[in-house]
PyMOL commands that place a pseudoatom at each C-alpha (Angstrom):
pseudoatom trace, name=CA, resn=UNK, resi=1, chain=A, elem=C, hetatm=0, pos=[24.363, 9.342, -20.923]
pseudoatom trace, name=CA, resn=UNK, resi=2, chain=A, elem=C, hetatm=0, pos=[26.611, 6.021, -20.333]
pseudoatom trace, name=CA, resn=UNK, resi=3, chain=A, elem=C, hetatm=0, pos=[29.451, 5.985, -23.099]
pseudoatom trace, name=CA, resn=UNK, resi=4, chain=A, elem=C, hetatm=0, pos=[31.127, 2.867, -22.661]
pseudoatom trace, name=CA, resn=UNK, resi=5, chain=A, elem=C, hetatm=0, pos=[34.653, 1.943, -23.746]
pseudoatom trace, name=CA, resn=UNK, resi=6, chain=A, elem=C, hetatm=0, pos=[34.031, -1.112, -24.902]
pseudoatom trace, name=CA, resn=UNK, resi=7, chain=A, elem=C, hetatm=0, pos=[33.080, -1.989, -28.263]
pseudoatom trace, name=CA, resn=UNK, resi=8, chain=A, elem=C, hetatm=0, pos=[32.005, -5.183, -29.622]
pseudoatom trace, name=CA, resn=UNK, resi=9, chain=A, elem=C, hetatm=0, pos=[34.798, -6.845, -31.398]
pseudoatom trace, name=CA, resn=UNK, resi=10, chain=A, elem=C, hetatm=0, pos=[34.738, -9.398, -34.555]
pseudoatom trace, name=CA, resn=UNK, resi=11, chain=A, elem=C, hetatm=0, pos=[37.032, -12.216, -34.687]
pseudoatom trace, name=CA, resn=UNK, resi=12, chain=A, elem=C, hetatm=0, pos=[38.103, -12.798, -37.992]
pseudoatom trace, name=CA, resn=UNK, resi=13, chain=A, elem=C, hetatm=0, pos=[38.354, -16.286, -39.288]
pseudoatom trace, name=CA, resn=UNK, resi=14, chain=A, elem=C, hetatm=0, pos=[41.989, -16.847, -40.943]
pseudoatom trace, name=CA, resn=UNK, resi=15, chain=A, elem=C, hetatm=0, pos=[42.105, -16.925, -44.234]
pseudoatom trace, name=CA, resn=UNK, resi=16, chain=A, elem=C, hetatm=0, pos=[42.510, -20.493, -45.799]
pseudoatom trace, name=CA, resn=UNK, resi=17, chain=A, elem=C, hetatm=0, pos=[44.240, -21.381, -48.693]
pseudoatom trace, name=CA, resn=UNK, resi=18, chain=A, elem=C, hetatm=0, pos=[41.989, -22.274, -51.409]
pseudoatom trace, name=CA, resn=UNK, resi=19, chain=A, elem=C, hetatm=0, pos=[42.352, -25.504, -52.864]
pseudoatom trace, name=CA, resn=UNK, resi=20, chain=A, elem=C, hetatm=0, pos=[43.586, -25.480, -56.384]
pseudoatom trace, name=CA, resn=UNK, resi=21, chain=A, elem=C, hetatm=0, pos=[41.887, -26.994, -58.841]
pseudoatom trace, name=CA, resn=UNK, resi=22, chain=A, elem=C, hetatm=0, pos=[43.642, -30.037, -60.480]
pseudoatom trace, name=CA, resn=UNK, resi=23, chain=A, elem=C, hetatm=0, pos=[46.028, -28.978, -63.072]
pseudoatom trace, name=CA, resn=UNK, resi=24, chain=A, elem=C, hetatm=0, pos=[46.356, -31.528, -66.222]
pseudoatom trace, name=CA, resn=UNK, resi=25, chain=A, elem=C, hetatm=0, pos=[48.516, -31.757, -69.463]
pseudoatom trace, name=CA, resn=UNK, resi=26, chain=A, elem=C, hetatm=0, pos=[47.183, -32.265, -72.762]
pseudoatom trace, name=CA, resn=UNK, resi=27, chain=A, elem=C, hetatm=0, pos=[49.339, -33.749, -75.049]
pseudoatom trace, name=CA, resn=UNK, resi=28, chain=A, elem=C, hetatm=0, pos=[49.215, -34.981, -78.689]
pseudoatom trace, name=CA, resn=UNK, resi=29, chain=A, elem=C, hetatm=0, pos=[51.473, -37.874, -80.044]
pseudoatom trace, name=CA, resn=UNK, resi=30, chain=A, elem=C, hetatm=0, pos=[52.818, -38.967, -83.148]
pseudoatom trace, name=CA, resn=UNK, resi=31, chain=A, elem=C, hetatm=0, pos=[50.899, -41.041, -85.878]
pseudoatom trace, name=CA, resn=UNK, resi=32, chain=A, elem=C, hetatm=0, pos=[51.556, -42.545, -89.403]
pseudoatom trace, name=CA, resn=UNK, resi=33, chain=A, elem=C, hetatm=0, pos=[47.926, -41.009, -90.883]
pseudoatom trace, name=CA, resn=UNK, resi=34, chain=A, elem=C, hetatm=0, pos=[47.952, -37.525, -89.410]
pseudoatom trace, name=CA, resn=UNK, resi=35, chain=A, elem=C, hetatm=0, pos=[49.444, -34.639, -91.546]
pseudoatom trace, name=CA, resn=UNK, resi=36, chain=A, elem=C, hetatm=0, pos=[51.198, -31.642, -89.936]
pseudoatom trace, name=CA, resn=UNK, resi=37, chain=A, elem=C, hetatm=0, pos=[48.437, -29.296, -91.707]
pseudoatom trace, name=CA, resn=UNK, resi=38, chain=A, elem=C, hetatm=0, pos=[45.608, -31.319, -90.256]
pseudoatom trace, name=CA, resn=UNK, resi=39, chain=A, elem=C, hetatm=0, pos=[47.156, -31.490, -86.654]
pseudoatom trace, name=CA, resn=UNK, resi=40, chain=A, elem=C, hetatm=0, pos=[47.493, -28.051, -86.742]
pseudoatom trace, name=CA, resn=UNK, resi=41, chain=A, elem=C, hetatm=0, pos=[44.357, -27.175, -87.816]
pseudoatom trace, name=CA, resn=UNK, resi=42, chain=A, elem=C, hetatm=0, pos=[42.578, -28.928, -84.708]
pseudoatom trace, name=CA, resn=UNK, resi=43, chain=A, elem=C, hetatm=0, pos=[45.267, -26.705, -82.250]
pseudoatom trace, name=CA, resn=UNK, resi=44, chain=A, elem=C, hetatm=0, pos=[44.363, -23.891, -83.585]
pseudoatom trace, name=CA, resn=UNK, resi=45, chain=A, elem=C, hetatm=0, pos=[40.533, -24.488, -83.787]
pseudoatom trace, name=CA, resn=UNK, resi=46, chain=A, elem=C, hetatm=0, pos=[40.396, -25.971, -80.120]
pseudoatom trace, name=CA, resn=UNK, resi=47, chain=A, elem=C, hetatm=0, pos=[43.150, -24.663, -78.412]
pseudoatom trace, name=CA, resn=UNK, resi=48, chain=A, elem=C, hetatm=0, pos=[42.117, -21.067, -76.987]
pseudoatom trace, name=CA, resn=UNK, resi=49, chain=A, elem=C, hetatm=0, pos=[44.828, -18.382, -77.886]
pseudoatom trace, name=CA, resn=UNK, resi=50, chain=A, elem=C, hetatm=0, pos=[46.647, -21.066, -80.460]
pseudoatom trace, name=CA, resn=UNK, resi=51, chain=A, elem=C, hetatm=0, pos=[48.220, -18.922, -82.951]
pseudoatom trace, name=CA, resn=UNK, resi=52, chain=A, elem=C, hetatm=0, pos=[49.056, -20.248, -86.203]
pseudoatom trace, name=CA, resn=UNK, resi=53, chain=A, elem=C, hetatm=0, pos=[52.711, -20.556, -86.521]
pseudoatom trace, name=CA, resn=UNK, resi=54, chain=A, elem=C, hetatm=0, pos=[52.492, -21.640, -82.722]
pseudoatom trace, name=CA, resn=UNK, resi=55, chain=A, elem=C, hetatm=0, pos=[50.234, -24.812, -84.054]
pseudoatom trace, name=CA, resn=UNK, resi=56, chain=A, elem=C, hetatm=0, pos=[52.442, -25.528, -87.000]
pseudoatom trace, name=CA, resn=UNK, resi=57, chain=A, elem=C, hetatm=0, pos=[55.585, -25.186, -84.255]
pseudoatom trace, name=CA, resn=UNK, resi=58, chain=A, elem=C, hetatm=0, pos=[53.748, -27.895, -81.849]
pseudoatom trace, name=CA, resn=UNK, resi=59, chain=A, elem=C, hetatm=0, pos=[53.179, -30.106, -84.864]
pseudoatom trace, name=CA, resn=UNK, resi=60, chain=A, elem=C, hetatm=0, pos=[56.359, -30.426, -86.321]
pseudoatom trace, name=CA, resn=UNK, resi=61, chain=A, elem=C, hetatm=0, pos=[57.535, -30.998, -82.652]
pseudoatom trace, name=CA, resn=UNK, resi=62, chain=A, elem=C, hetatm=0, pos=[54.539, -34.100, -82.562]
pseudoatom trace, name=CA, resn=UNK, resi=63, chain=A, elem=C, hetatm=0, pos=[56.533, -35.737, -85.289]
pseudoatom trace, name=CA, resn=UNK, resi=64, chain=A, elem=C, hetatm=0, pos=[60.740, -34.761, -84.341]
pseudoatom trace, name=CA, resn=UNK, resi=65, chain=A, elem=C, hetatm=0, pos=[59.903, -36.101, -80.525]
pseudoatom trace, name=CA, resn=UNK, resi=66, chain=A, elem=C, hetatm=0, pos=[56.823, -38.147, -80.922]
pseudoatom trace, name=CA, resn=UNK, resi=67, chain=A, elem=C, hetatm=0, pos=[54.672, -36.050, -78.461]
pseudoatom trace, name=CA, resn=UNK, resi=68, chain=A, elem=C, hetatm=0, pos=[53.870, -32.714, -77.809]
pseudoatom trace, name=CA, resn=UNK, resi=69, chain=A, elem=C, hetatm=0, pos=[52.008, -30.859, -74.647]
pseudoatom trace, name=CA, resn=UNK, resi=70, chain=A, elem=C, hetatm=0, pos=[49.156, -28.500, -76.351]
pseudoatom trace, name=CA, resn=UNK, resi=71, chain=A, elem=C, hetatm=0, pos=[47.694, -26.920, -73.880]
pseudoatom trace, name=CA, resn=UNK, resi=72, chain=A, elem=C, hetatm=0, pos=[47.931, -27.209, -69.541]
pseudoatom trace, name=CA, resn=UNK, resi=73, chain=A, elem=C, hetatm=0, pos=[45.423, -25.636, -67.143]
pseudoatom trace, name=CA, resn=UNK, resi=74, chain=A, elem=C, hetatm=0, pos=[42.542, -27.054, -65.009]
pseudoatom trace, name=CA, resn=UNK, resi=75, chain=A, elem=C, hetatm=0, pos=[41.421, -30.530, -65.258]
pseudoatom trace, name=CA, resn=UNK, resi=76, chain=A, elem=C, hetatm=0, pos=[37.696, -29.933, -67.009]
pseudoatom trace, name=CA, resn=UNK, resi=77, chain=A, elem=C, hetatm=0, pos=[39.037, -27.851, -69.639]
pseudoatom trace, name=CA, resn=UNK, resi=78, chain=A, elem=C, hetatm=0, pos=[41.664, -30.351, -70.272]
pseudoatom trace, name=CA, resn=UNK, resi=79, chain=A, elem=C, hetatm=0, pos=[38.895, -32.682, -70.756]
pseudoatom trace, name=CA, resn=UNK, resi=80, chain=A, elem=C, hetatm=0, pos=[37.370, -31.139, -73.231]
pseudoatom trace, name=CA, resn=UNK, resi=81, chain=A, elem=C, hetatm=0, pos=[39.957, -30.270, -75.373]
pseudoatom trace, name=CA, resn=UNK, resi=82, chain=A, elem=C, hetatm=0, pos=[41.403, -34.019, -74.999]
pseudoatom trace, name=CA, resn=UNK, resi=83, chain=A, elem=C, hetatm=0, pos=[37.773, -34.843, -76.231]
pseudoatom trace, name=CA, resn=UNK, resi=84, chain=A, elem=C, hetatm=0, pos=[37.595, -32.578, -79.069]
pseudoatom trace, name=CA, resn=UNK, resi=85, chain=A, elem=C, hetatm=0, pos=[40.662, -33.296, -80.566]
pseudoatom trace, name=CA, resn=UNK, resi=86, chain=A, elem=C, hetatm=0, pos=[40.378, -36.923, -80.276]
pseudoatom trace, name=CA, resn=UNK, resi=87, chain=A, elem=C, hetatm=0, pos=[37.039, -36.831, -82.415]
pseudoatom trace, name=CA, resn=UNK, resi=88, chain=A, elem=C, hetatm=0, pos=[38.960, -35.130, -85.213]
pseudoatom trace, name=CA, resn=UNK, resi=89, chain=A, elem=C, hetatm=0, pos=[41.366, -38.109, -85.457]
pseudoatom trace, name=CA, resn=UNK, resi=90, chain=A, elem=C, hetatm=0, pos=[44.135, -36.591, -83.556]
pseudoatom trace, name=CA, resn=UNK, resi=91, chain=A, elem=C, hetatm=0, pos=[46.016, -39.447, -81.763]
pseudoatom trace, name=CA, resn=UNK, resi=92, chain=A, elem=C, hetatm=0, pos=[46.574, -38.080, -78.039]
pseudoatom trace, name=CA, resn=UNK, resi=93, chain=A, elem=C, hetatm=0, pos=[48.145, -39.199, -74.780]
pseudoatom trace, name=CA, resn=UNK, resi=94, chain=A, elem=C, hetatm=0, pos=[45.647, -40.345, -71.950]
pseudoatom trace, name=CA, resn=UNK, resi=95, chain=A, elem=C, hetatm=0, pos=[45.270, -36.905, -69.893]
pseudoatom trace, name=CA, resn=UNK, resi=96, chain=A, elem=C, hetatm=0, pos=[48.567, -35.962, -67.389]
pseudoatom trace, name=CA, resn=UNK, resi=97, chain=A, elem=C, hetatm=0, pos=[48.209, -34.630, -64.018]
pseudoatom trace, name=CA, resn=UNK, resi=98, chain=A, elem=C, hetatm=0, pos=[50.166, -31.754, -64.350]
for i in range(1, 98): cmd.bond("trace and resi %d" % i, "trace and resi %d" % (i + 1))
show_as sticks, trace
zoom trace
């Protein structure tokens, strides 16, 4: 019997870095129509893991400072929550690289 020494070896690729996916800012802005109650009703029925006081908190910031950022995370769910909140008459800021 012939043991050889050798063995076959694998060369491992290096790891590469993963490209992120784009990050984006939603963000809600002030109006003259919208009430706090209603604002914060659409947070916390869109916005995932929105508590209540943490809705009334963003929308009472909406009206001291004019805006307020909602949620942040990956571009597509940005998206939709831009897009759900606008078709409940929420006035929002175009969608923010974050």
């Amino acid at each position: 019997m012939d043991f050889s020494t050798t063995s076959p070896t694998t060369v491992l690729e290096p790891k590469t870095k993963k490209a992120k996916y784009p990050e984006a800012r939603v963000i809600v802005l002030d109006d003259n129509f919208n009430t706090f109650e209603h604002v914060a009703n659409c947070l916390l029925a869109i916005i995932p893991g929105m508590s209540e006081k943490k809705s009334w908190n963003l929308a009472i910031q909406v009206d001291k400072s004019g805006l307020a950022e909602v949620w942040r995370g990956n571009l597509e769910q940005a998206e939709l929550y831009h897009e759900q909140l606008v078709s409940r008459g929420i006035t929002m800021a175009p969608i923010e690289a974050a």
